[in-house]
N, C-alpha and C positions, 0 to 999 in steps of 0.2 A: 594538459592541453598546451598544443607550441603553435604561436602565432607568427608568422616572419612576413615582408615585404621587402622585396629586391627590386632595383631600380639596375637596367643596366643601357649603354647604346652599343653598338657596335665595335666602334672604335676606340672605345674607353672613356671617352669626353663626349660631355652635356651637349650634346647635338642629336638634332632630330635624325631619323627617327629612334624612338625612347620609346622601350619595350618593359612593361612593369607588371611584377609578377608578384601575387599575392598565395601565399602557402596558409593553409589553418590543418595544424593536425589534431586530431583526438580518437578518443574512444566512447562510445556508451554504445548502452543496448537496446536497441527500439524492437516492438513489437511492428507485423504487419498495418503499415497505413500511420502510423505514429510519425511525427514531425520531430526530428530536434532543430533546433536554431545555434547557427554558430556565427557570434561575433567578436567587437572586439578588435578588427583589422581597420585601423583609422586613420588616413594621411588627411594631411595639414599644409599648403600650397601659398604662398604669400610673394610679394615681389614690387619693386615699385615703377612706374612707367614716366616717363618726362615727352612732354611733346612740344616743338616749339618752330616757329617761324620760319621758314628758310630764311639765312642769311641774320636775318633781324635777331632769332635767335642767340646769335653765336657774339654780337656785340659785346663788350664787356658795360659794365656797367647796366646802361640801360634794354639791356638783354633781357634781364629778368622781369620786363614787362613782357614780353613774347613768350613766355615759355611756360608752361604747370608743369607739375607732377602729382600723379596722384597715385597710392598707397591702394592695391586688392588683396587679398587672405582667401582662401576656399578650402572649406573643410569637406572631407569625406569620409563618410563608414560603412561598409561594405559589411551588409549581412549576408550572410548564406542558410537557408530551407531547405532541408533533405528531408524526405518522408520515402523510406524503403517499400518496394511492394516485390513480396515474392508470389516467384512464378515456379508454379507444379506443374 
């Protein structure tokens, strides 16, 4: 089993739009109507945000009354269900 995720833009740099591509390869044998489950492909997303006053913001010192930051993380796992059905 080869799991890969590719992360690409356009232009080469982290600008929108951001086109991501998730590969899972394998093998097994299912009979008709059998389910296999394929996982295992899991990104991981975090970053941190500052927001702050216009102007008030920007003061030094007492600036850092106007302004937070706050810290997000998002996790995702991407399963895939294949269940084969042949047709006679």
């Amino acid at each position: 089993t080869r799991l890969q995720s590719v992360v690409t833009s356009p232009d080469g740099r982290q600008t929108a739009p951001v086109t991501e591509i998730k590969q899972a390869s394998t093998i097994v044998r299912l009979k008709d109507g059998e389910t296999a489950v394929i996982g295992g492909l899991i990104s991981e997303e975090g970053g941190e945000t500052t927001r702050a006053v216009p102007v008030l913001g920007a003061v030094p010192v007492v600036g850092q009354a106007f302004r937070s930051k706050a810290k997000s993380s998002h996790r995702t796992e991407l399963v895939i269900f294949l269940t084969p059905r042949l047709i006679r």
